[in-house]
C-alpha beads as a LAMMPS data file, in Angstrom:
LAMMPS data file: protein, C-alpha beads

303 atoms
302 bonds

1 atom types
1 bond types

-500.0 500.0 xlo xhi
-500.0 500.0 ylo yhi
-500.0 500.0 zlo zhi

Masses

1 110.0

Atoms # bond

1 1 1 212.158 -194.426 -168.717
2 1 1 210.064 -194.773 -165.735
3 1 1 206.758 -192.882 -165.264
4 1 1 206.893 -190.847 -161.992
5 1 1 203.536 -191.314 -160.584
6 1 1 204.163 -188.233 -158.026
7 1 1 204.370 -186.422 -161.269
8 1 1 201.691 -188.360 -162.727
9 1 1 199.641 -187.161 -160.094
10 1 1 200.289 -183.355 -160.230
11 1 1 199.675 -183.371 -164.097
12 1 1 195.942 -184.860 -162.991
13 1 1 195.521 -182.591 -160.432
14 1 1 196.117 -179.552 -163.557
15 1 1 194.543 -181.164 -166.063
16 1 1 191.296 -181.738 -163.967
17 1 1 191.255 -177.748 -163.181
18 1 1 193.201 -176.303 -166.318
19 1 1 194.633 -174.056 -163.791
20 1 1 198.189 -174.295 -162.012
21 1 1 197.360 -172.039 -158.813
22 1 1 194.271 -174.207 -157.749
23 1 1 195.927 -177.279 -158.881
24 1 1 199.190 -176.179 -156.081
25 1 1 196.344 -175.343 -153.828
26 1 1 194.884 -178.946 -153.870
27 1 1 197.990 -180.484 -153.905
28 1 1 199.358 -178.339 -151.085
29 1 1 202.705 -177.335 -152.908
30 1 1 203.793 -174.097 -154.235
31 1 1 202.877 -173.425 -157.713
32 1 1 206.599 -172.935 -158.700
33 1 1 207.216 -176.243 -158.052
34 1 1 204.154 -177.842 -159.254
35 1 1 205.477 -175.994 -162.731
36 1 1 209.019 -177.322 -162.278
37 1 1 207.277 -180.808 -162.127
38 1 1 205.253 -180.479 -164.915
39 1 1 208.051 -179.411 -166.947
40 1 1 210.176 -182.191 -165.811
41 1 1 207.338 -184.388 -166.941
42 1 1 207.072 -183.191 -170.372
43 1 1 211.223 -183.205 -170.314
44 1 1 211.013 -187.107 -169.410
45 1 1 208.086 -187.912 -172.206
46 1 1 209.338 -185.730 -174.737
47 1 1 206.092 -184.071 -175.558
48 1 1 204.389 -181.078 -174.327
49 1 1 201.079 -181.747 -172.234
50 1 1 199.497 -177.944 -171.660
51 1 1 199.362 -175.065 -173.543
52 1 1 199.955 -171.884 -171.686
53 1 1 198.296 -168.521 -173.003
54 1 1 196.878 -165.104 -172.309
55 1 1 193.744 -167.213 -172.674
56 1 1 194.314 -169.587 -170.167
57 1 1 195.890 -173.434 -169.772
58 1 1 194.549 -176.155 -172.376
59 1 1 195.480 -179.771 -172.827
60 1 1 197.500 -180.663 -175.899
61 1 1 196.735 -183.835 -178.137
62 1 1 199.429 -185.060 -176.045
63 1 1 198.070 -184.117 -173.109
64 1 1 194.491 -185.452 -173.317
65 1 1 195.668 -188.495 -174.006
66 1 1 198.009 -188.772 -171.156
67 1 1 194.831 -187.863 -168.875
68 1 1 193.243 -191.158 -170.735
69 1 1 195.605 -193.476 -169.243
70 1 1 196.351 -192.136 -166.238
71 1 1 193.530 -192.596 -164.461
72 1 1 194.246 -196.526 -164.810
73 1 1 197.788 -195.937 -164.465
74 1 1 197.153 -193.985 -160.765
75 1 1 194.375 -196.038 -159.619
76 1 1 196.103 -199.543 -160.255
77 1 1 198.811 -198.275 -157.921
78 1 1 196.556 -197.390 -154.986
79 1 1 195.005 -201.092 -155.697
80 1 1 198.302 -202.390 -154.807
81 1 1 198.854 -200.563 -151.740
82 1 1 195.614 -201.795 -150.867
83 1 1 196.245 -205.169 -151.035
84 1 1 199.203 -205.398 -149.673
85 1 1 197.815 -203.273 -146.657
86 1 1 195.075 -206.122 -146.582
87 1 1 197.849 -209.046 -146.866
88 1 1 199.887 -207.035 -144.239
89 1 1 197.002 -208.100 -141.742
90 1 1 197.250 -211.474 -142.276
91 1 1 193.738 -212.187 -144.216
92 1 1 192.737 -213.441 -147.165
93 1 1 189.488 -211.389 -148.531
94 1 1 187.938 -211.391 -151.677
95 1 1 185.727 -208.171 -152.067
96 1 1 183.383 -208.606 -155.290
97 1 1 180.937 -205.661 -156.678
98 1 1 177.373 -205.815 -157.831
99 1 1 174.952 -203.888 -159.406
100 1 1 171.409 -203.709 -157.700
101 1 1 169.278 -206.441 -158.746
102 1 1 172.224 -209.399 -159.677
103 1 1 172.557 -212.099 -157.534
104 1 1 175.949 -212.582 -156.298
105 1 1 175.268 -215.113 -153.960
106 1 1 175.477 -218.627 -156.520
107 1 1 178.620 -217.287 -157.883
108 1 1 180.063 -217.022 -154.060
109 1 1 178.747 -219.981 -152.689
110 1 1 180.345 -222.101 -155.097
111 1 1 183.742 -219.920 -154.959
112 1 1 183.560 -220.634 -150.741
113 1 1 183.498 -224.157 -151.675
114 1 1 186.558 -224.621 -153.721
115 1 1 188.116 -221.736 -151.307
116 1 1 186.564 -222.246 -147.450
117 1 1 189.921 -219.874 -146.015
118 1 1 188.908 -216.672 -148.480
119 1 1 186.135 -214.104 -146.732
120 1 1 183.990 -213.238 -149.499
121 1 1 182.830 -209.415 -148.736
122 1 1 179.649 -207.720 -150.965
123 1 1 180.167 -204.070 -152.378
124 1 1 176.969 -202.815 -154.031
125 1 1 178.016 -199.932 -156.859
126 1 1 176.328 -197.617 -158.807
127 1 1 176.516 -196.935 -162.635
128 1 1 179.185 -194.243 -162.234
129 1 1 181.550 -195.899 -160.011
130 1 1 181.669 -199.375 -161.449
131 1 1 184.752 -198.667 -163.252
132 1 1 186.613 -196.445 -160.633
133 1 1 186.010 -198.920 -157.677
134 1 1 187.565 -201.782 -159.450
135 1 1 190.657 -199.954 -160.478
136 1 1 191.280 -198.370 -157.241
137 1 1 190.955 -201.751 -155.675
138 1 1 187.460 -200.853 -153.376
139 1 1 186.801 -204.011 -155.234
140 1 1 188.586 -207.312 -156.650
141 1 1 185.942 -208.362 -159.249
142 1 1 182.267 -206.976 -159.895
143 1 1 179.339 -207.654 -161.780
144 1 1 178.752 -204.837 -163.938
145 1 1 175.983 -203.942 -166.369
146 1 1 177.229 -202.048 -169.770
147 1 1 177.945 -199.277 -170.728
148 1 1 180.504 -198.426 -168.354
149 1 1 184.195 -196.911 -169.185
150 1 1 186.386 -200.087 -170.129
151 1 1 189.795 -198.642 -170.203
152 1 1 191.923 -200.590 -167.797
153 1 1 189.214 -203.544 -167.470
154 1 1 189.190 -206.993 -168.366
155 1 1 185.504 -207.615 -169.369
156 1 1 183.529 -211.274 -169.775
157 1 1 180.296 -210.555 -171.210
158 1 1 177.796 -213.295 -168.768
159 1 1 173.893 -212.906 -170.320
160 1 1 171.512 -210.448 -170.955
161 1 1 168.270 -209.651 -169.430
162 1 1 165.548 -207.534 -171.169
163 1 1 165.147 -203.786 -170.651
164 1 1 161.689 -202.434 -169.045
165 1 1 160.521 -198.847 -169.479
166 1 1 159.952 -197.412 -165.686
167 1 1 156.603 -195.476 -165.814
168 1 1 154.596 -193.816 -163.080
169 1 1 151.836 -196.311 -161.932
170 1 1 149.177 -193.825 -163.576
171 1 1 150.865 -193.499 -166.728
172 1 1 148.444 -194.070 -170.114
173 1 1 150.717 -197.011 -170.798
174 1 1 150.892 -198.636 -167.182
175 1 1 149.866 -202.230 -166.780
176 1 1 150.299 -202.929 -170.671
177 1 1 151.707 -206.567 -171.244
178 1 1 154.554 -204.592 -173.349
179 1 1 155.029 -201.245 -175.299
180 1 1 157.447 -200.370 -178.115
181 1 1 159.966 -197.117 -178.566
182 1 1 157.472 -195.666 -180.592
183 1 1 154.467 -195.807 -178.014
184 1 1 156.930 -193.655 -175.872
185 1 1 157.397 -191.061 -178.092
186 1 1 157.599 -187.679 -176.954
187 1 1 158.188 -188.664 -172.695
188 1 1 160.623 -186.912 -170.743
189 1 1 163.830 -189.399 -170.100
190 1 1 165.379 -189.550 -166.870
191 1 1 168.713 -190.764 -167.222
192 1 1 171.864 -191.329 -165.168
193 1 1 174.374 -190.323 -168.445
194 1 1 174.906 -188.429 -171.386
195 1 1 172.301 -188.692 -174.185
196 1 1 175.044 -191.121 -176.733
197 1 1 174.874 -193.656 -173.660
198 1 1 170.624 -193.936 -173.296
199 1 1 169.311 -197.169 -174.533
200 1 1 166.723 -196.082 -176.735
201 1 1 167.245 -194.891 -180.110
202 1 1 164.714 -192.334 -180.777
203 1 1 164.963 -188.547 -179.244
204 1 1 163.355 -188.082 -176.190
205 1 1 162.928 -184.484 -174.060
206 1 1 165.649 -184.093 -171.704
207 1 1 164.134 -183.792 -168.180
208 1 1 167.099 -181.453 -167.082
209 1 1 167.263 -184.284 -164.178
210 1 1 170.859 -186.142 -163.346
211 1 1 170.322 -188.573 -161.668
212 1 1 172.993 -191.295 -159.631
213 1 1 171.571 -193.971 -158.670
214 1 1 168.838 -196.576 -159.224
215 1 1 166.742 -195.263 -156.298
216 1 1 166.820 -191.312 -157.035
217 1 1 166.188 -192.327 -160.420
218 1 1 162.911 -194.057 -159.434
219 1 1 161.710 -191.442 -157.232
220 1 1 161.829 -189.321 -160.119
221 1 1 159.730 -191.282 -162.251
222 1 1 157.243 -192.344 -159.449
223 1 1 156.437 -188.369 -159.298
224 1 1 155.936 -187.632 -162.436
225 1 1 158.749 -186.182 -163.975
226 1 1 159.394 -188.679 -166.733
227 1 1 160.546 -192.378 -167.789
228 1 1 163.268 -194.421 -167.374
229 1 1 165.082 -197.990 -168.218
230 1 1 165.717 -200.736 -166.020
231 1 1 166.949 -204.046 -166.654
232 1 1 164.266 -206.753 -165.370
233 1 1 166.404 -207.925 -162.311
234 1 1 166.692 -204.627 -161.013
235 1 1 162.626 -204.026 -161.972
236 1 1 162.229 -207.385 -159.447
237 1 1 164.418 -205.516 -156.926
238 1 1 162.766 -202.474 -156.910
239 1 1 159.363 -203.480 -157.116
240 1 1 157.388 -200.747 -155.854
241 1 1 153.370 -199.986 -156.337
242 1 1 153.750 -196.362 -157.267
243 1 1 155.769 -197.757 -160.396
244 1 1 155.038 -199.755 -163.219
245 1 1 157.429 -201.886 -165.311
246 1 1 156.721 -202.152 -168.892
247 1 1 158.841 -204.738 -171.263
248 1 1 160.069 -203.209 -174.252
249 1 1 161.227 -205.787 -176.670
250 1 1 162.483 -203.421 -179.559
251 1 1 165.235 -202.015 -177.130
252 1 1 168.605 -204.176 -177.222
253 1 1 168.864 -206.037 -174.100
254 1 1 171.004 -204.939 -170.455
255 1 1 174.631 -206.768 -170.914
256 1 1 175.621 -208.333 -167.746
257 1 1 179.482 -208.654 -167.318
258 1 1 182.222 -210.118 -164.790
259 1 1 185.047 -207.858 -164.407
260 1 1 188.300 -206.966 -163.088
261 1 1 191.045 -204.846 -163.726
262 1 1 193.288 -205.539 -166.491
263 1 1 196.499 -205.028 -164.977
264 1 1 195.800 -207.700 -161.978
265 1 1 197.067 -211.334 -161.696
266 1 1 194.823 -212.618 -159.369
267 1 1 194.128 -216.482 -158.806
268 1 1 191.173 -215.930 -156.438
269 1 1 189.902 -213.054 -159.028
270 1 1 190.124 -215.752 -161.585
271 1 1 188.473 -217.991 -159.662
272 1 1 185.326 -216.052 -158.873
273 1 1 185.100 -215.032 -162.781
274 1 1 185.138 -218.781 -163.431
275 1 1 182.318 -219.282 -160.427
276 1 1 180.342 -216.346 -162.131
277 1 1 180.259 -217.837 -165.653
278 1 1 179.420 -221.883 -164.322
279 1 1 176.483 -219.967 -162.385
280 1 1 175.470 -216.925 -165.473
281 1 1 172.424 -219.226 -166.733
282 1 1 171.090 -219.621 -162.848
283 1 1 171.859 -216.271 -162.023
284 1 1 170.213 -214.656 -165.521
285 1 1 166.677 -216.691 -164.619
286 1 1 166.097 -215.695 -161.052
287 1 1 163.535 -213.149 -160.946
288 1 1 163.546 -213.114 -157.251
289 1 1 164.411 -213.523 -153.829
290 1 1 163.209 -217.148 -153.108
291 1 1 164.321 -218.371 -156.976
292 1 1 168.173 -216.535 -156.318
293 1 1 168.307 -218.884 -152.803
294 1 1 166.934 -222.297 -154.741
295 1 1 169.606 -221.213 -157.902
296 1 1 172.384 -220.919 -154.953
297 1 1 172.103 -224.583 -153.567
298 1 1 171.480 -225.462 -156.983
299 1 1 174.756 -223.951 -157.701
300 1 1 176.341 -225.524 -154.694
301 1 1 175.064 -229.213 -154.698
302 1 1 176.351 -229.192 -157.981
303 1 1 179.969 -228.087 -157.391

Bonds

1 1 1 2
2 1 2 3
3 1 3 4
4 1 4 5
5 1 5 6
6 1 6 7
7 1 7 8
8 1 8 9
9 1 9 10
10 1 10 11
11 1 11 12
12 1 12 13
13 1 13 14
14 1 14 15
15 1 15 16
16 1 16 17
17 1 17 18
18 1 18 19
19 1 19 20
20 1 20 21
21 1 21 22
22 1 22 23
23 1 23 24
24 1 24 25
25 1 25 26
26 1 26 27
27 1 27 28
28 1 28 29
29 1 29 30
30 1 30 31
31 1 31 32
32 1 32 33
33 1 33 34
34 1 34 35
35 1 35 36
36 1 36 37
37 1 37 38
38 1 38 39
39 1 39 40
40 1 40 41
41 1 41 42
42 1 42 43
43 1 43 44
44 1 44 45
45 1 45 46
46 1 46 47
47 1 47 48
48 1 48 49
49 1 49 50
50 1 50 51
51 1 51 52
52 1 52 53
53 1 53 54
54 1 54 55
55 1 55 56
56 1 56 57
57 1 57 58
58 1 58 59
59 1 59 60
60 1 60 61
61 1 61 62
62 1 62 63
63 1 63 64
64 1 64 65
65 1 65 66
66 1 66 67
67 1 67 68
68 1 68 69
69 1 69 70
70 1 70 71
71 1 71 72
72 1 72 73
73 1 73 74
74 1 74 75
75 1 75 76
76 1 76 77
77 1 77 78
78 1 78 79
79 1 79 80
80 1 80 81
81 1 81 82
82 1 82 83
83 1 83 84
84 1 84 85
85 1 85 86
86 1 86 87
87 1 87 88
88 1 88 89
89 1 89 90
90 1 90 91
91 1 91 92
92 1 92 93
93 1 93 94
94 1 94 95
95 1 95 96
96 1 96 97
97 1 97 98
98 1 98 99
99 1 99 100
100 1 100 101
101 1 101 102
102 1 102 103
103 1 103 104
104 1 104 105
105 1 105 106
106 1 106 107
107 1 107 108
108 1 108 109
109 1 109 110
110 1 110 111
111 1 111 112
112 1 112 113
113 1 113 114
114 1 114 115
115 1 115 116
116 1 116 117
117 1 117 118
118 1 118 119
119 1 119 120
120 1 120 121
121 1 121 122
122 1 122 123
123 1 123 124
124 1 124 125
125 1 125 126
126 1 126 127
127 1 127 128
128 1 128 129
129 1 129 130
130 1 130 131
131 1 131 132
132 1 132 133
133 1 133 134
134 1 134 135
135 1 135 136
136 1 136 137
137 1 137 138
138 1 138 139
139 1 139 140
140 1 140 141
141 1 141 142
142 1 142 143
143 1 143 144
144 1 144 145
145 1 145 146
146 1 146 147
147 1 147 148
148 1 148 149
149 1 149 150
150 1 150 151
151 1 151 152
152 1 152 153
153 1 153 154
154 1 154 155
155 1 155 156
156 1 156 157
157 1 157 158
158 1 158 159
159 1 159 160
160 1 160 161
161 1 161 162
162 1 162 163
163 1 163 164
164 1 164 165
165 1 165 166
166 1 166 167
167 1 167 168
168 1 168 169
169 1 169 170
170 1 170 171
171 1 171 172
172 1 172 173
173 1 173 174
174 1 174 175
175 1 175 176
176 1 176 177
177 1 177 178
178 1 178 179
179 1 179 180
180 1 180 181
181 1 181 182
182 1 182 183
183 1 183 184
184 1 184 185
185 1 185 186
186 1 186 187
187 1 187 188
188 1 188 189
189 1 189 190
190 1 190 191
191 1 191 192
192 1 192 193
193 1 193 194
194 1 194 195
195 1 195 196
196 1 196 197
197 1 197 198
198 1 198 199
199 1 199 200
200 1 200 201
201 1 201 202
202 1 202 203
203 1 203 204
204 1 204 205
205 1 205 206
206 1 206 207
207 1 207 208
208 1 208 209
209 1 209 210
210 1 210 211
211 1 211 212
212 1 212 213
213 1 213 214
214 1 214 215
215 1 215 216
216 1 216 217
217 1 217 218
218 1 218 219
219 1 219 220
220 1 220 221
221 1 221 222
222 1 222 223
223 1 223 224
224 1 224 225
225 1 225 226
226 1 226 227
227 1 227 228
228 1 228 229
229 1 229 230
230 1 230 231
231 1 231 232
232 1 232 233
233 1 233 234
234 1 234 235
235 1 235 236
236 1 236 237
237 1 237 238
238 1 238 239
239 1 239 240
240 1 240 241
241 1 241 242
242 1 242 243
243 1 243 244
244 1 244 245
245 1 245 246
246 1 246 247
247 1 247 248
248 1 248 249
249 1 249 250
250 1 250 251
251 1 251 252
252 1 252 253
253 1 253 254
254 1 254 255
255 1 255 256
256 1 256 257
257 1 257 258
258 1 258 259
259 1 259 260
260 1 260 261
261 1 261 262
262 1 262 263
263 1 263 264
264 1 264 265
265 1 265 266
266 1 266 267
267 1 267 268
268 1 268 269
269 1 269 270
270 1 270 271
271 1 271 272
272 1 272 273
273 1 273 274
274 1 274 275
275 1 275 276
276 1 276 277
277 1 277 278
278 1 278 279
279 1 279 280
280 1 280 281
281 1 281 282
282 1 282 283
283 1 283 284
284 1 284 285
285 1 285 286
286 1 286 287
287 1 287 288
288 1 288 289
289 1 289 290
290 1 290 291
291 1 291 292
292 1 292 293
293 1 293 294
294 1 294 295
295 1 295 296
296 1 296 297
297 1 297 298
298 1 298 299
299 1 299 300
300 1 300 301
301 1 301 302
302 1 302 303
């Protein structure tokens, strides 16, 4: 049996909102139908996905896991539209994602060498789309930093670099040469996830701040508000004087990974993960700008 992704699609839109009228509003279809469809999916999988009550629409165990692998499922078939819209216009482009603060460029220069027809494009990504953007095809391959959601990906770990406590610049503990998880007992944490996903393994207050990206996250801290964890490439890239970077050597390190999606075949792909792992050593000492452009000729000389 064949998985309708039309149908595939209208279950997401339901199970997303637990609600068939604003889940035929989004989808622009009358609810009637978007029922007949749902019903016809659970006919064609032989298991029931919702439970309908006087209390409302709930996922069954069925259902919830359904909504696990469809997100994969839907996003590997936009990636392929994608593509072949790309291929359709006659180029050959290799878009790869990064995470602030990781050097893509000695990975691509010796990837232009062995392919001088490919355009290499950049895609800079935050911690919440890392995943999404390489299963919808936005990007091709990506440095990524863990934890991210792995379903669907194809993951090869690169190095690790260690993790620095963010503080204000007049924090008690700014300056110090390094600090452990006990000195910062007790601070506020700004984070960017939930609690299971924060580096540290003591308790800290939550700050009641969310927080997307790198740079919000940082302002944050620079006023006040609390600390935060950076890994040291992205505490080079952000260097700022209202903020002080602080080593923590009793925290696990940040894992640096290549990655693509699972379900792709790509020779190129494969070609920039094996670029990314010749160049992981260079690319896991540069500490900055002028050391990531003497690591890149490096890189290329050597090729």
């Amino acid at each position: 049996m064949d998985l309708d992704l039309r149908k595939l699609r209208y279950f997401v839109a339901v199970a997303d909102r637990l609600h068939f009228g604003r889940a035929a509003d989004a989808l622009h279809i009358a609810q009637p139908a978007l029922s007949r469809q749902i019903r016809a999916l659970e006919q064609d999988l032989g298991a029931s996905l919702f439970t309908r009550d006087s209390h409302g629409v709930t996922l069954t165990d069925a259902g919830r896991q359904l909504l696990d692998d469809a997100g994969p499922l839907l996003a590997s078939a936009h990636a392929v539209r994608r593509r072949v819209s790309v291929a359709e216009r006659g180029g050959r482009r290799l878009v790869v994602g990064f995470r602030a603060g990781i050097p893509v460029i000695p990975a691509t220069r010796v990837f232009e060498a062995q392919h001088p027809d490919v355009v290499v494009d950049v895609q800079r990504m935050e911690w919440d789309d890392q995943a999404s953007m390489l299963l919808d095809g936005r990007v091709d391959v990506a440095y990524v930093r863990l934890p991210l959601a792995e379903t669907g990906l194809r993951l090869t770990p690169l190095y690790t670099e260690p993790l620095m406590v963010a503080l204000p610049a007049g924090h008690r503990l700014a300056g110090k040469d390094e600090v452990t998880e006990a000195d910062l007992a007790g601070e506020p944490l700004i984070w960017h996830a939930d609690a299971s996903r924060q580096p540290t393994r003591r308790p800290h207050p939550d700050s009641g701040l969310r927080v997307r990206g790198v740079e919000e996250k940082l302002e944050h801290v620079a006023a006040g508000r609390g600390i935060s964890f950076v890994g040291r490439s992205e505490a080079v890239f952000f260097s700022r004087p209202d903020i002080s970077y602080v080593p923590v050597p009793d925290l696990a390190p940040d894992q640096v990974c290549v990655a693509m999606a699972a379900s792709r075949t790509s020779p190129l792909a494969d070609s920039f993960f094996a670029a990314a792992q010749t160049t992981a050593e260079i690319t896991a000492e540069c500490g900055n700008y002028e050391m990531w452009r003497l690591a890149s000729d490096a890189a290329s000389k050597r090729d």
